[in-house]
Backbone and ligand atoms as CSV (ligand in chain L), in Angstrom:
chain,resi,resn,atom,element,x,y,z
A,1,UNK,N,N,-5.978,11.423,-36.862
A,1,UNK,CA,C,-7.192,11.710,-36.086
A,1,UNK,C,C,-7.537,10.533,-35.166
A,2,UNK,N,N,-7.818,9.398,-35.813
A,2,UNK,CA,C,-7.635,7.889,-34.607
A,2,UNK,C,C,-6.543,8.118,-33.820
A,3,UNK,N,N,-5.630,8.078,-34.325
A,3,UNK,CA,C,-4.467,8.116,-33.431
A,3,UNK,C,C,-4.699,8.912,-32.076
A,4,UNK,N,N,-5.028,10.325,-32.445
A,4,UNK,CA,C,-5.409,11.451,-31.316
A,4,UNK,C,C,-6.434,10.838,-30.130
A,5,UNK,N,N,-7.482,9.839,-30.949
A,5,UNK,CA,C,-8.461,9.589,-30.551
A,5,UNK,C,C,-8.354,7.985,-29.340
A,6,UNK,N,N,-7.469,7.902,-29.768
A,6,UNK,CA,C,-7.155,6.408,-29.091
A,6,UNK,C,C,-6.332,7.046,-27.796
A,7,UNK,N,N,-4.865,8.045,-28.303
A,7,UNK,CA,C,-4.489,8.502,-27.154
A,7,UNK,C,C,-5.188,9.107,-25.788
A,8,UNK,N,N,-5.683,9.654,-26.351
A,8,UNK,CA,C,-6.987,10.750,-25.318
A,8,UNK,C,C,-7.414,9.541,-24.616
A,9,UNK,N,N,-8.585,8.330,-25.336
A,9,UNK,CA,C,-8.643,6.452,-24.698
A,9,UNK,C,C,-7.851,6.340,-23.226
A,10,UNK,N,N,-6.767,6.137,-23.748
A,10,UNK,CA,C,-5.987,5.417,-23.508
A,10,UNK,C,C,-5.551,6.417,-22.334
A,11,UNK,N,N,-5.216,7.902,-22.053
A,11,UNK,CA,C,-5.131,8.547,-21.320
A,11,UNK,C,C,-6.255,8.653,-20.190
A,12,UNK,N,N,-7.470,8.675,-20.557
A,12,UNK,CA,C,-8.725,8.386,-20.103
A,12,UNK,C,C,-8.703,7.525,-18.830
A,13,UNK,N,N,-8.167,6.228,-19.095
A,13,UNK,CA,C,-8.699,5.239,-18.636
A,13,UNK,C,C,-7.119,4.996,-17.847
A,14,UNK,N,N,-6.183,5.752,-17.774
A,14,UNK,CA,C,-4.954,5.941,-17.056
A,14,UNK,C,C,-5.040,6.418,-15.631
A,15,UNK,N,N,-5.900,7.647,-15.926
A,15,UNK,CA,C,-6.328,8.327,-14.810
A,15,UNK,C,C,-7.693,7.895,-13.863
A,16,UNK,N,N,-7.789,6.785,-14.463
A,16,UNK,CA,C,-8.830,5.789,-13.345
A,16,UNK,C,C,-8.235,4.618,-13.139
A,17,UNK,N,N,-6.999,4.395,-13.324
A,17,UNK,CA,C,-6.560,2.832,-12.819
A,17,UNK,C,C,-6.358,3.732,-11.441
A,18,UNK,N,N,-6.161,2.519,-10.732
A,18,UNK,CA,C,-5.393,2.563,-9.290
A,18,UNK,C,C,-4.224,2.948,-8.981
A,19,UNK,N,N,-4.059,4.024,-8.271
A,19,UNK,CA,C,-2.513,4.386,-7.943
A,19,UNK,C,C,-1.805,3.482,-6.773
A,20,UNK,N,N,-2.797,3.132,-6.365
A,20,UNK,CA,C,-1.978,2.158,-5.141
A,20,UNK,C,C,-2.833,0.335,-5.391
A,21,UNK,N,N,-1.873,-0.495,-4.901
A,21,UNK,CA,C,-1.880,-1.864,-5.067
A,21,UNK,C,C,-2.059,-1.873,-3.245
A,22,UNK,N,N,-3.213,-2.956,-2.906
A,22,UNK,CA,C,-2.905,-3.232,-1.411
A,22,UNK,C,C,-3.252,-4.454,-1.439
A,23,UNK,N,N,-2.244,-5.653,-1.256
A,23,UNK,CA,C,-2.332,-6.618,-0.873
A,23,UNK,C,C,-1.841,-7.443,0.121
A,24,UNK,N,N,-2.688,-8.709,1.038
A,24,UNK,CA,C,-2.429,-9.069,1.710
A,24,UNK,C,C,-2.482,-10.885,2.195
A,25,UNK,N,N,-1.719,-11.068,2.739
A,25,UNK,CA,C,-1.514,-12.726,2.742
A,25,UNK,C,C,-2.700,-14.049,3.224
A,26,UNK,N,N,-3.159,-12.907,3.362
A,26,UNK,CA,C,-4.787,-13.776,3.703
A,26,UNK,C,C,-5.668,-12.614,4.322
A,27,UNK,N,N,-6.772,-13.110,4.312
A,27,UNK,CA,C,-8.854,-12.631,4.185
A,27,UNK,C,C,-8.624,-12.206,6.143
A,28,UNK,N,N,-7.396,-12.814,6.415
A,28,UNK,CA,C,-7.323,-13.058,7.779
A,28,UNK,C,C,-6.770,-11.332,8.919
A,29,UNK,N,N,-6.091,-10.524,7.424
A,29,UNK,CA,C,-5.408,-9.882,7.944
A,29,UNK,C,C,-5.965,-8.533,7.551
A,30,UNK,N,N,-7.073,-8.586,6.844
A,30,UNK,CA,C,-8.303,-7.497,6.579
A,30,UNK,C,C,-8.759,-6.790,7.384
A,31,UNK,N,N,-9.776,-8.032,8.598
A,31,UNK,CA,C,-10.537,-7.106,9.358
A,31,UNK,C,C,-10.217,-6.910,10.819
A,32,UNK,N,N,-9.871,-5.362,10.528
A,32,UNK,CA,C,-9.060,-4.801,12.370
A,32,UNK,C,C,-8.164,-4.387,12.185
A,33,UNK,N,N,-7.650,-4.796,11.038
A,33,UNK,CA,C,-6.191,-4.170,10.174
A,33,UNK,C,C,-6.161,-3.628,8.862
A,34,UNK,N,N,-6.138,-4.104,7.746
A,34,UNK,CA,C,-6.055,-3.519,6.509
A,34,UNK,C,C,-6.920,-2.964,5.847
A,35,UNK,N,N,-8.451,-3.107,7.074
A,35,UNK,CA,C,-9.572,-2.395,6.200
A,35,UNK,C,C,-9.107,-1.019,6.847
A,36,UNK,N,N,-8.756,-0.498,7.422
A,36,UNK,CA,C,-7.711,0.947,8.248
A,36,UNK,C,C,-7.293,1.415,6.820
A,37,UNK,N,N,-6.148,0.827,6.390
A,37,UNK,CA,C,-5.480,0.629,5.488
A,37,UNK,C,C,-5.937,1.544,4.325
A,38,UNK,N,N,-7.438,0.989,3.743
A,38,UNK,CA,C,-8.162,0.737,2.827
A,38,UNK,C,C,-8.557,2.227,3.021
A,39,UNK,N,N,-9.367,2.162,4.346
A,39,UNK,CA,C,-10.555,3.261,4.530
A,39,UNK,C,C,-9.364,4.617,4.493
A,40,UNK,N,N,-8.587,4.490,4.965
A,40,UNK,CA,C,-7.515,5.808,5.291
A,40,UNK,C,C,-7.284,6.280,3.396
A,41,UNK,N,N,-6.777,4.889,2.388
A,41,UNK,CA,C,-6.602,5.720,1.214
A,41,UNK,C,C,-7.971,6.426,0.689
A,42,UNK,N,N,-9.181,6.057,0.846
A,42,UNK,CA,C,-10.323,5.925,0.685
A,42,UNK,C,C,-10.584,7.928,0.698
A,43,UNK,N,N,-10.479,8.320,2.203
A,43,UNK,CA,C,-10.398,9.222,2.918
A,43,UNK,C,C,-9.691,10.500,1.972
A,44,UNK,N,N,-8.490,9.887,1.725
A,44,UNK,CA,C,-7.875,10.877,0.499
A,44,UNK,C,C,-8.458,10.790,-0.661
A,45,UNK,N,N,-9.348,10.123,-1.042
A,45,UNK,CA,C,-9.725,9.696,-2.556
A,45,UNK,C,C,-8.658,8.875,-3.150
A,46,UNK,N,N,-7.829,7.837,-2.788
A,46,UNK,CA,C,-6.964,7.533,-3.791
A,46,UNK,C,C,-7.743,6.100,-4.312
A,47,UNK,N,N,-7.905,5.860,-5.460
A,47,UNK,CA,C,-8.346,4.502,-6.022
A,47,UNK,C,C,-7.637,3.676,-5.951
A,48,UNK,N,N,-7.396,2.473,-4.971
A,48,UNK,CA,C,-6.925,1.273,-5.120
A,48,UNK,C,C,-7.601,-0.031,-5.201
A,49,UNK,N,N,-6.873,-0.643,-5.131
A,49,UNK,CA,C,-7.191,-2.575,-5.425
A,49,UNK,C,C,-6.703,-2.958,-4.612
A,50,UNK,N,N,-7.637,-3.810,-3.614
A,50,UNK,CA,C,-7.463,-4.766,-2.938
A,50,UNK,C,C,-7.796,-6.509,-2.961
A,51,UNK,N,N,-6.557,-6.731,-2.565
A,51,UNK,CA,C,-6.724,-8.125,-2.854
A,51,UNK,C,C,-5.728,-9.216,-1.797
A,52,UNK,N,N,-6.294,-10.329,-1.921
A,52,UNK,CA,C,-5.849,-11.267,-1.154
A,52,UNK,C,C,-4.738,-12.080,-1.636
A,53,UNK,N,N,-3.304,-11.804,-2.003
A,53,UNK,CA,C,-2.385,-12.930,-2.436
A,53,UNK,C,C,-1.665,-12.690,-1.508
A,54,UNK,N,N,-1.056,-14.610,-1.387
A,54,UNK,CA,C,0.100,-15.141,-0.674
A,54,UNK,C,C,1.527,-15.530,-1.222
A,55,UNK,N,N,2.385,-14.772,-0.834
A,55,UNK,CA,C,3.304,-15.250,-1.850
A,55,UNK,C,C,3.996,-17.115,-1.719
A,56,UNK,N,N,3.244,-17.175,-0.333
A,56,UNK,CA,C,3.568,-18.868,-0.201
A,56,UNK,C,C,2.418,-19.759,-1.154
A,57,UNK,N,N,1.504,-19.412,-0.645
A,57,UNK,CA,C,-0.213,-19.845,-1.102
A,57,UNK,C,C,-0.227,-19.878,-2.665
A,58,UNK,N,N,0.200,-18.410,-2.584
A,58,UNK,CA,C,-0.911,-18.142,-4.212
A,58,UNK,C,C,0.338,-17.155,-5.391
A,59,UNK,N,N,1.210,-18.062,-5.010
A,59,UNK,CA,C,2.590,-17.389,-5.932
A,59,UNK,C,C,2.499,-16.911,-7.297
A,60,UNK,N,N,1.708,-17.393,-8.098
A,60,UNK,CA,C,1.243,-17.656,-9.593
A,60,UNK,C,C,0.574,-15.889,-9.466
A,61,UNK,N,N,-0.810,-16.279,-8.370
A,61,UNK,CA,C,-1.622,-14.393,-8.184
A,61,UNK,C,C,-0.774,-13.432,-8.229
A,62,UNK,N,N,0.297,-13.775,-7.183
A,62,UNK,CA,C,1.346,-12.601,-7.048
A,62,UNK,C,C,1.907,-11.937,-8.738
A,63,UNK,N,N,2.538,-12.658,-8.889
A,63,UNK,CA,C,3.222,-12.874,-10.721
A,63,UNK,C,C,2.133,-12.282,-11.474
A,64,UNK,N,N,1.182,-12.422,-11.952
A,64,UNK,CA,C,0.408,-11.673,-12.278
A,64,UNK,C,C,-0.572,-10.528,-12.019
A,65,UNK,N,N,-0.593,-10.229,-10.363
A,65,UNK,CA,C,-1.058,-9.121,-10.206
A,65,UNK,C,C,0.299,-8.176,-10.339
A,66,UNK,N,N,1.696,-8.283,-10.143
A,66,UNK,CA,C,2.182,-7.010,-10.287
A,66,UNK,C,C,2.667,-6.980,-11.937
A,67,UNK,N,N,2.692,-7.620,-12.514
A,67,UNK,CA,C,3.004,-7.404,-14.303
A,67,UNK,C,C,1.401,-6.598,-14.531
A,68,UNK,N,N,0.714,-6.871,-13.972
A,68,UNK,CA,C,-0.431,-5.880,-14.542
A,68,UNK,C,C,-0.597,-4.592,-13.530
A,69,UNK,N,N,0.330,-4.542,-12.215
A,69,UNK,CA,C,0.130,-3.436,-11.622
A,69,UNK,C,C,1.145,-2.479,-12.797
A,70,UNK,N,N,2.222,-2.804,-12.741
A,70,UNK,CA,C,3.219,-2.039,-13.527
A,70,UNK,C,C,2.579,-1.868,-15.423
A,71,UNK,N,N,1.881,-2.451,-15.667
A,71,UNK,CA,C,1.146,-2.790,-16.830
A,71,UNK,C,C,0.135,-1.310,-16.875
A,72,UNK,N,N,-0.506,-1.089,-15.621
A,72,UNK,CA,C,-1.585,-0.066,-16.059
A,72,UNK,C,C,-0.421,1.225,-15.141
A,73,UNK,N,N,0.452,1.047,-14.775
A,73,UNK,CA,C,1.133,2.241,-13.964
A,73,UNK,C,C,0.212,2.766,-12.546
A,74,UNK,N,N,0.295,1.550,-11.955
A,74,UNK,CA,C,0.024,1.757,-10.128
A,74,UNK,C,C,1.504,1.823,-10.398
A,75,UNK,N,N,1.662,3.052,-8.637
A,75,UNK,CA,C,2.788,3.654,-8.529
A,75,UNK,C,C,2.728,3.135,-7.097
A,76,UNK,N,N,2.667,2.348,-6.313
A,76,UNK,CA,C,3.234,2.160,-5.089
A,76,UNK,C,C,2.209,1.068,-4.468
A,77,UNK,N,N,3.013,-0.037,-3.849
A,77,UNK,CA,C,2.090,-0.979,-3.602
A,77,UNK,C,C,2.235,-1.729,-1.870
A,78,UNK,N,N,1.330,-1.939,-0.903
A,78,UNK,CA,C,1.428,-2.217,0.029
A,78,UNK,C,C,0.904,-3.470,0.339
A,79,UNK,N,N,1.793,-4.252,0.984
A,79,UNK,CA,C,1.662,-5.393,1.473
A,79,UNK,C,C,1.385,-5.922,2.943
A,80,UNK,N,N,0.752,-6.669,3.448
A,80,UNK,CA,C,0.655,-6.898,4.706
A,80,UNK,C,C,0.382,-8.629,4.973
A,81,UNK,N,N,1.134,-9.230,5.657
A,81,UNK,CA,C,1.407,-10.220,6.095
A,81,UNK,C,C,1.695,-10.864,7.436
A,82,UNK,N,N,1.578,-11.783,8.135
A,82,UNK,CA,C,1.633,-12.538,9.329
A,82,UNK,C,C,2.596,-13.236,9.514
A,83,UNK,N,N,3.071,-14.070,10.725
A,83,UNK,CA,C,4.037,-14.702,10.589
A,83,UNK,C,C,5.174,-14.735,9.786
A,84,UNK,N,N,5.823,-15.292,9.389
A,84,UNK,CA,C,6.763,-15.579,8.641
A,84,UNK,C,C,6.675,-14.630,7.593
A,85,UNK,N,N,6.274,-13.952,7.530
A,85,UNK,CA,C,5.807,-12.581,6.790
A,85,UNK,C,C,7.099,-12.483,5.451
A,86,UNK,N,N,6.963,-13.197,4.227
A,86,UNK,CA,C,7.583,-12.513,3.178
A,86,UNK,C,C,6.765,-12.184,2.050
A,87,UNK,N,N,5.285,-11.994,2.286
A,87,UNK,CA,C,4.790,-11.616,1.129
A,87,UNK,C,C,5.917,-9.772,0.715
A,88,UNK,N,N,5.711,-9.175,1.373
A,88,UNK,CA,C,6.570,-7.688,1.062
A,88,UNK,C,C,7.886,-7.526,0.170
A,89,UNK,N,N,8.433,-8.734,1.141
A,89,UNK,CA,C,9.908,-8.774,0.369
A,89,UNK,C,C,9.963,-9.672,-0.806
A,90,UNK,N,N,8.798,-10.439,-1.431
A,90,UNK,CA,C,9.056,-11.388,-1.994
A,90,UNK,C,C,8.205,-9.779,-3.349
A,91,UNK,N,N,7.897,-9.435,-2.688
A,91,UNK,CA,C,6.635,-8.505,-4.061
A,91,UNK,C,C,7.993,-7.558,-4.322
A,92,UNK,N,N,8.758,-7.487,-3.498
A,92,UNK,CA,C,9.725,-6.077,-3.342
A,92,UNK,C,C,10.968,-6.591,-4.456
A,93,UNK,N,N,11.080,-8.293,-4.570
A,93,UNK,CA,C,11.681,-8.275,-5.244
A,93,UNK,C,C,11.363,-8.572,-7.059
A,94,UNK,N,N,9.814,-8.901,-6.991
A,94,UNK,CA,C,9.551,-8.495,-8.159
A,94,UNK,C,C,9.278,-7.461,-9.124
A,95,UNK,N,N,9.262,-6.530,-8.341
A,95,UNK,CA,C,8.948,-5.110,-8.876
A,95,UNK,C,C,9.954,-3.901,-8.413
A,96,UNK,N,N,9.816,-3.181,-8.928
A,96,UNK,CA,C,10.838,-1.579,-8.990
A,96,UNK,C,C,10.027,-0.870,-8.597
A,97,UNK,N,N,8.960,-0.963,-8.529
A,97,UNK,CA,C,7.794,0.191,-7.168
A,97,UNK,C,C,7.719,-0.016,-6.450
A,98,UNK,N,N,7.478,1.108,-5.747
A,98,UNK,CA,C,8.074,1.308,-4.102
A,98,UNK,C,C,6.927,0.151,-3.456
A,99,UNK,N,N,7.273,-0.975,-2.453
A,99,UNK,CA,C,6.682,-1.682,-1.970
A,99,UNK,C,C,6.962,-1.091,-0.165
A,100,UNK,N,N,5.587,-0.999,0.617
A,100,UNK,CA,C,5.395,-0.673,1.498
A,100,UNK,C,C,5.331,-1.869,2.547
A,101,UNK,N,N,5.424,-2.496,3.714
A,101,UNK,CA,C,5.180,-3.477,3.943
A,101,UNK,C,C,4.596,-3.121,5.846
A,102,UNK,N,N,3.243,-4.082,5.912
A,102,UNK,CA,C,2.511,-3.906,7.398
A,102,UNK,C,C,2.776,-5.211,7.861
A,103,UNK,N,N,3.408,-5.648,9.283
A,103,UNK,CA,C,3.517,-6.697,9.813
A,103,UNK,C,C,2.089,-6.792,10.619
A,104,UNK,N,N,1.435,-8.101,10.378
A,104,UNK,CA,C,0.212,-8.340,10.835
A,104,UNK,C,C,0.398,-8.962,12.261
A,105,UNK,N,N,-0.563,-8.503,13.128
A,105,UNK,CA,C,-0.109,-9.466,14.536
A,105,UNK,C,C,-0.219,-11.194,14.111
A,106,UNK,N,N,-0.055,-11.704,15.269
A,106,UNK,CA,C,-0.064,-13.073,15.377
A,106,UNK,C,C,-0.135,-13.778,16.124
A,107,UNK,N,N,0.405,-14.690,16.983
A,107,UNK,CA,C,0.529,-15.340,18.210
A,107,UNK,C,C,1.441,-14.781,18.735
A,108,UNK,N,N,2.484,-14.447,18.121
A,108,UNK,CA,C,3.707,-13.428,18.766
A,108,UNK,C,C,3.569,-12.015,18.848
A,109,UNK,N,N,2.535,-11.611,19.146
A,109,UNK,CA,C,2.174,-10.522,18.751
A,109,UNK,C,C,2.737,-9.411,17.826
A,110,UNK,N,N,3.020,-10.383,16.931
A,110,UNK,CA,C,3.102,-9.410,15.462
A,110,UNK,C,C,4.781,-9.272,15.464
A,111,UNK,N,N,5.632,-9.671,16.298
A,111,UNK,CA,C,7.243,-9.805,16.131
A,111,UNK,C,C,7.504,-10.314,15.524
A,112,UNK,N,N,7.486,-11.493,15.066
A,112,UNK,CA,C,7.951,-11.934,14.074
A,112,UNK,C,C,7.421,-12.206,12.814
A,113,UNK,N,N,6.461,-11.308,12.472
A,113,UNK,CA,C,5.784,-10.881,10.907
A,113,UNK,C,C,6.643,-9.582,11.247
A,114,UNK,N,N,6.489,-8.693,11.989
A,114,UNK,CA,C,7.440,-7.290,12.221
A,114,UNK,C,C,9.116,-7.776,11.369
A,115,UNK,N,N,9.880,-8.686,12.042
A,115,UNK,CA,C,10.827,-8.928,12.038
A,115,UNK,C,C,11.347,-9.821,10.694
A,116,UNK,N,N,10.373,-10.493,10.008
A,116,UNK,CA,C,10.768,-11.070,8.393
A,116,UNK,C,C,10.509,-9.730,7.458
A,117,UNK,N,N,9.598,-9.179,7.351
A,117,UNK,CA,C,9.255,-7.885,6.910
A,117,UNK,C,C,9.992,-7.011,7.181
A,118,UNK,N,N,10.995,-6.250,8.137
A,118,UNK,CA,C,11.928,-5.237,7.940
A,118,UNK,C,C,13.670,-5.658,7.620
A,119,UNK,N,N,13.493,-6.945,8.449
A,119,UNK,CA,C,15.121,-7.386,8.061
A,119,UNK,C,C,15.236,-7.585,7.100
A,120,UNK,N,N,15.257,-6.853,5.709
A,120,UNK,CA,C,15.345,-7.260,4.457
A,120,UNK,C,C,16.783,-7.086,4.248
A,121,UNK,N,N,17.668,-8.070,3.719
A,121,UNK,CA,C,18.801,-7.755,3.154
A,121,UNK,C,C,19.457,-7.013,2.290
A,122,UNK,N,N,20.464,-6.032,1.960
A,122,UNK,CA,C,20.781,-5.025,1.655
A,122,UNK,C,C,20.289,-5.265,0.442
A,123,UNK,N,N,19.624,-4.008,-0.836
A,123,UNK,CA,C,19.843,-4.641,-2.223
A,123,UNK,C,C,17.861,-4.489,-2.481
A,124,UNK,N,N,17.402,-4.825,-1.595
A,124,UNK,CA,C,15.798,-4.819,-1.891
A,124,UNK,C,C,15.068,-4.420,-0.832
A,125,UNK,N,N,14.973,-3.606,-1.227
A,125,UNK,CA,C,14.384,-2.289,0.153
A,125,UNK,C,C,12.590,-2.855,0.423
A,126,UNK,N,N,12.097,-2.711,1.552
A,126,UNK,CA,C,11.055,-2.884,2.014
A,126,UNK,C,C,10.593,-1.629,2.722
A,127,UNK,N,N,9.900,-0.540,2.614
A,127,UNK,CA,C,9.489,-0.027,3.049
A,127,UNK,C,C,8.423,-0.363,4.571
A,128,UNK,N,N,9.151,-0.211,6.037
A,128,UNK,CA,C,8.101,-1.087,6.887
A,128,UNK,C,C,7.314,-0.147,7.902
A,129,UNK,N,N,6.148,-0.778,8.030
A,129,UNK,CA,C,5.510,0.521,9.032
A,129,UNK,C,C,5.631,-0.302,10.509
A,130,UNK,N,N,4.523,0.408,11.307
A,130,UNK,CA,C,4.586,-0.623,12.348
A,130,UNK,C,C,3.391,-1.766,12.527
A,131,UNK,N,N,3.478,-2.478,13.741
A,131,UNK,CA,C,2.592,-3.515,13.527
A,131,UNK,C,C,1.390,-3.508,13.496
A,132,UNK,N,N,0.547,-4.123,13.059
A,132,UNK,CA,C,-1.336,-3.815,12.966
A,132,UNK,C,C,-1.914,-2.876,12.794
A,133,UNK,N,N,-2.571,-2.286,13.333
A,133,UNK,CA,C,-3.823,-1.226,12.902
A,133,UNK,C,C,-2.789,0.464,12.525
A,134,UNK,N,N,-2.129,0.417,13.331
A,134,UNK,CA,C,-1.459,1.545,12.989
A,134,UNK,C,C,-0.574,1.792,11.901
A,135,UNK,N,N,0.265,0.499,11.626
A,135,UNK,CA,C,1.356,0.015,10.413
A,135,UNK,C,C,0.073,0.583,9.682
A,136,UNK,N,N,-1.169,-0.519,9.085
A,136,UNK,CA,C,-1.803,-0.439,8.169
A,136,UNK,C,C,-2.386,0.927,8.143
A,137,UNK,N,N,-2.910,2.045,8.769
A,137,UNK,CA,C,-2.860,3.725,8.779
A,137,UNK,C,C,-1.871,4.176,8.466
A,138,UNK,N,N,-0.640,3.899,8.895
A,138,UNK,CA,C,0.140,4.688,8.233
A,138,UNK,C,C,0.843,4.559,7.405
A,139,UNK,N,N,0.200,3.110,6.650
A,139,UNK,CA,C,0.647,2.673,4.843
A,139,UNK,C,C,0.669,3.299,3.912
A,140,UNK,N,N,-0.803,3.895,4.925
A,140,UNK,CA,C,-1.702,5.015,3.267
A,140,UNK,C,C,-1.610,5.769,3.918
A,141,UNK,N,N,-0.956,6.450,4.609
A,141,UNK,CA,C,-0.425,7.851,4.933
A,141,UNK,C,C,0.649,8.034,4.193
A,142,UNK,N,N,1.684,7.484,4.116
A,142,UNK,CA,C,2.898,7.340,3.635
A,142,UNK,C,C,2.847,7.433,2.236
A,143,UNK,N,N,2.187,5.988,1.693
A,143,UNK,CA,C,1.893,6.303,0.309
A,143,UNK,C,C,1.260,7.582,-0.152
A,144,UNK,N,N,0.047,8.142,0.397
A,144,UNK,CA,C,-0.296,9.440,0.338
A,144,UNK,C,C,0.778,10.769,0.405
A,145,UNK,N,N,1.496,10.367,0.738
A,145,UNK,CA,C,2.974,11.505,1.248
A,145,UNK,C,C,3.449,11.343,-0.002
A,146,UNK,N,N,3.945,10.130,-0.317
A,146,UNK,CA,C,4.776,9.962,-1.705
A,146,UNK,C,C,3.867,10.188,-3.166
A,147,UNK,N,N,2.508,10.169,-3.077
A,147,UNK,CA,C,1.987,10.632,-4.007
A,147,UNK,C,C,2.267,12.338,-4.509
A,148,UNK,N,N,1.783,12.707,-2.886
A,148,UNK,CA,C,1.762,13.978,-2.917
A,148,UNK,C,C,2.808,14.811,-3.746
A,149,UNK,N,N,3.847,14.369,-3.563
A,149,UNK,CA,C,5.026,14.810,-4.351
A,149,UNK,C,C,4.468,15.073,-6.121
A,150,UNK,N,N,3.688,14.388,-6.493
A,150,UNK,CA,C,3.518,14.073,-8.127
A,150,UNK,C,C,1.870,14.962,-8.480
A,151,UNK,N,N,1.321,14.744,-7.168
A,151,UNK,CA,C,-0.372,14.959,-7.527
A,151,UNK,C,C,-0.734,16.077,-6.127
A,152,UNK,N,N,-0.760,17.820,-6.850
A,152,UNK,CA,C,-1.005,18.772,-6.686
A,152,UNK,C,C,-2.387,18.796,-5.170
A,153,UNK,N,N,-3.295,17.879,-5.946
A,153,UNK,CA,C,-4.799,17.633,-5.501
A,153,UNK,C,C,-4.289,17.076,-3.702
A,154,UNK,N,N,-3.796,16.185,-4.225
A,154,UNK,CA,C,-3.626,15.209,-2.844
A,154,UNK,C,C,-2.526,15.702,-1.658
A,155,UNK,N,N,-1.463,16.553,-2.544
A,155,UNK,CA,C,-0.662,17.105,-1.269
A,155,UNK,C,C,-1.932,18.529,-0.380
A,156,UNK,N,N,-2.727,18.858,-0.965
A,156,UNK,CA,C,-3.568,19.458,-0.193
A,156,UNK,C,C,-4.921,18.938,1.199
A,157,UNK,N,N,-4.373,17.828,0.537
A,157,UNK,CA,C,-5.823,17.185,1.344
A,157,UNK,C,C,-4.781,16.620,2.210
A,158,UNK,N,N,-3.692,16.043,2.138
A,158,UNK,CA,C,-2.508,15.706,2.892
A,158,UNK,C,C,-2.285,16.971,4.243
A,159,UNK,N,N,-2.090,17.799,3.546
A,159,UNK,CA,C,-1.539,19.301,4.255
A,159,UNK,C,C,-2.959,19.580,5.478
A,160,UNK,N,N,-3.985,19.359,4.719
A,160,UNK,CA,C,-5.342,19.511,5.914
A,160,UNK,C,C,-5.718,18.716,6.776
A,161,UNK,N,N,-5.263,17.252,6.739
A,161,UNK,CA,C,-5.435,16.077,7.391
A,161,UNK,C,C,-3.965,16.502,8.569
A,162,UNK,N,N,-3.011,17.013,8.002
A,162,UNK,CA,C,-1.768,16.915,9.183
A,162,UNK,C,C,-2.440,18.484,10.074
A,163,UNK,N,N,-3.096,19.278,9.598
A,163,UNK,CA,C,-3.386,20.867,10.163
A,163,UNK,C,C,-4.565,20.396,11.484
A,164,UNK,N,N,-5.225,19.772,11.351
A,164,UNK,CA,C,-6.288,18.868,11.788
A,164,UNK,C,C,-5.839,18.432,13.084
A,165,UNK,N,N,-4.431,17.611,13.289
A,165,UNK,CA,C,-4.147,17.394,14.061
A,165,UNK,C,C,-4.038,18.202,15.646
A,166,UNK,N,N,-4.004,19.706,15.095
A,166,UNK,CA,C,-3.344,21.012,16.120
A,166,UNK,C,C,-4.678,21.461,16.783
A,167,UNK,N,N,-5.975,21.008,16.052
A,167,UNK,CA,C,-7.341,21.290,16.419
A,167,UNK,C,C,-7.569,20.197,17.261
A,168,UNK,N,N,-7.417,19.233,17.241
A,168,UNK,CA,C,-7.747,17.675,18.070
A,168,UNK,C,C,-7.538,17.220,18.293
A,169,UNK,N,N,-6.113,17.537,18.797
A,169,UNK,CA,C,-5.396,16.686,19.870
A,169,UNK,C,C,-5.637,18.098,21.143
A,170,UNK,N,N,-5.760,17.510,22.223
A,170,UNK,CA,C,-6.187,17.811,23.784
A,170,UNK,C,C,-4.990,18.852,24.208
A,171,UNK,N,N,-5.146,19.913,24.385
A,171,UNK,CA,C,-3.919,20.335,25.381
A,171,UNK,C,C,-3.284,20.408,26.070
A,172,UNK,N,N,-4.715,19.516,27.245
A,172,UNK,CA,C,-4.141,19.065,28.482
A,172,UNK,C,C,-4.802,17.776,28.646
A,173,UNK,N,N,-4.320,16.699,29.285
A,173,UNK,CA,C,-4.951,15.742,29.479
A,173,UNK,C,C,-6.136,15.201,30.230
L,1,LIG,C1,C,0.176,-15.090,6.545
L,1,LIG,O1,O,-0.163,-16.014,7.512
L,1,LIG,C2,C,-0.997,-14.192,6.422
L,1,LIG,O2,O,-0.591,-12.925,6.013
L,1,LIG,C3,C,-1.635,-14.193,7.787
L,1,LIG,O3,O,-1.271,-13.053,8.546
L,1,LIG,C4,C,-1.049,-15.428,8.432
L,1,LIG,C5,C,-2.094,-16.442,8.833
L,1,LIG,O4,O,-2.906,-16.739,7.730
L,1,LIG,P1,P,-4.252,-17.568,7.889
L,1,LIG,O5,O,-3.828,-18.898,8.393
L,1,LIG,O6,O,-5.106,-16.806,8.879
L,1,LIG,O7,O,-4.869,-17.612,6.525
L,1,LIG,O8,O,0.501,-15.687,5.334
């Protein structure tokens, strides 16, 4: 009877962790970009965590935010970074969930955070969108796509958000 009672717990509190992880290499790459990001999973209802680690900065955060992402079963996690951009590939190689990765602009306008972030070498896949505001929209589009596959609820709200499009986009310019 505990037993039953702990499972049910424990199931409980499964279905309120976060399905998505969104982190990013600094406070810097939030606003104009990853709050998009944020507000877009938001939009679908998906519960995530956001947070600020660097995998140069704050290597230790990293290490322990994904042993506890994989710990409560977040299923897909997005990264976004600047310059020299390996927070993605560095998360991509600590974990076996699908890691998404947004190149943040920069002084180069976002080429070469674009360009450390997709050239990933064969062996550890990076999932990459494109640069800034749009990469970060279509993080949590994507992730939303790959949910959809698992969660009934969300490929519908998916399916009405793409139907949406045929109403509001212009016919003629
Ligand atoms: C990267 O360096 C961050 O992701 C950010 O895009 C860039 C600049 O960081 P700040 O100097 O603004 O903190 O690690």
């Amino acid at each position: 009877m505990r037993k039953k009672k702990l499972k049910k717990k424990k199931q409980k509190k499964q279905k309120h962790n976060s399905l998505v992880g969104v982190i990013m290499g600094s406070k810097s790459d939030w606003a104009g970009t990853m709050e998009y990001c944020s507000s877009t999973l938001e939009q679908f209802g998906i519960k995530h965590d956001v947070r600020v680690i660097s995998a140069h900065r704050t290597p230790k955060r990293l290490h322990k935010f994904l042993k506890e992402a994989e710990k409560n079963k977040m299923e897909i996690i997005i990264a976004a970074a600047g310059m020299s951009a390996h927070l993605a590939g560095v998360t991509a190689a600590l974990t076996t969930l699908p890691v998404l990765g947004v190149p943040t602009e920069s002084k180069l306008k976002g080429l070469d955070s674009l360009l450390s972030t997709v050239q990933m070498p064969s062996g550890i896949p990076v999932g990459t969108l494109a640069i800034g505001k749009a990469g970060a929209t279509n993080s949590a589009l994507l992730a939303v796509s790959i949910l959809s596959t698992r969660y009934p609820e969300i490929l519908k709200k998916l399916k009405n958000y793409r139907n949406q499009f045929e109403k509001k986009v212009p016919k003629r310019p």
